[in-house]
C-alpha positions in Angstrom: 67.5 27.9 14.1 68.0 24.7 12.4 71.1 22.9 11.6 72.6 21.9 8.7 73.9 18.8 8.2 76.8 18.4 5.6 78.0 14.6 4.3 81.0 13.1 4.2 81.2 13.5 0.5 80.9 17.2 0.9 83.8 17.3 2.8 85.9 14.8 0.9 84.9 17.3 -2.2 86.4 20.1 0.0 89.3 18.3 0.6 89.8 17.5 -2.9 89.4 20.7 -3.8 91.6 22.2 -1.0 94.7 19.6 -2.3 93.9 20.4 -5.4 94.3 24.0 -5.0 97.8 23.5 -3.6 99.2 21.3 -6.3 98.0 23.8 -9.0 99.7 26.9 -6.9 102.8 24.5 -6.0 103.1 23.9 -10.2 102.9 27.4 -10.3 105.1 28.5 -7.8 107.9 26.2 -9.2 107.5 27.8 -13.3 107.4 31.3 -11.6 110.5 30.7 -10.0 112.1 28.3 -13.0 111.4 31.1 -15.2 112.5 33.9 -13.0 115.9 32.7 -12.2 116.4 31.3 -16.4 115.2 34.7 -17.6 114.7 37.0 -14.5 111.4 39.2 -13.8 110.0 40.2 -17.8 110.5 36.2 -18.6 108.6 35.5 -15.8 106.1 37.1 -16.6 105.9 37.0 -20.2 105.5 32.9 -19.7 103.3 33.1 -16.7 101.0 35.3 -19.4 101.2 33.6 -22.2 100.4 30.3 -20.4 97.3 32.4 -19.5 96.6 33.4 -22.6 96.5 30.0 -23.8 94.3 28.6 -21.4 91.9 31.6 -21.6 91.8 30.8 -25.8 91.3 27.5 -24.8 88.1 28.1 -22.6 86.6 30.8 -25.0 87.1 28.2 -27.6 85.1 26.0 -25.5 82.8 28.2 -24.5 81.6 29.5 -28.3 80.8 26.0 -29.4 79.1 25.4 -26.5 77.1 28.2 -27.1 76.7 27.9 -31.0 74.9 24.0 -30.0 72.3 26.0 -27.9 71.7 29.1 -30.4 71.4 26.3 -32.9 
């Protein structure tokens, strides 16, 4: 079997990705619990959603005009 070879920029990409990931969960972490201990469990979660919702608008925003310029 052969072997692959993978580049240094594959694994800085990794690594970026890998700190990345942490940061974002970190962030995360920190609202849940902000908005936990302001307004207990139901808070918590109704933020943590409608943060969600708001990206997710966002991306099929995004996502229709993107796909209206290639129907067009």
């Amino acid at each position: 079997m052969g072997q692959m070879e993978l580049g240094g920029t594959f694994w800085l990409g990794l690594l970026g990705v890998c700190v990345g990931a942490v940061v974002v969960g970190a962030i995360l972490f920190l609202l849940f619990g902000w908005a936990w201990s302001a307004w207990g469990f139901m808070g918590a979660f109704i933020v943590l959603s409608a943060i969600a919702l708001g990206f997710a608008y966002i991306h099929d925003r995004r996502e229709q005009n993107r796909r209206r310029g290639i129907a067009a």
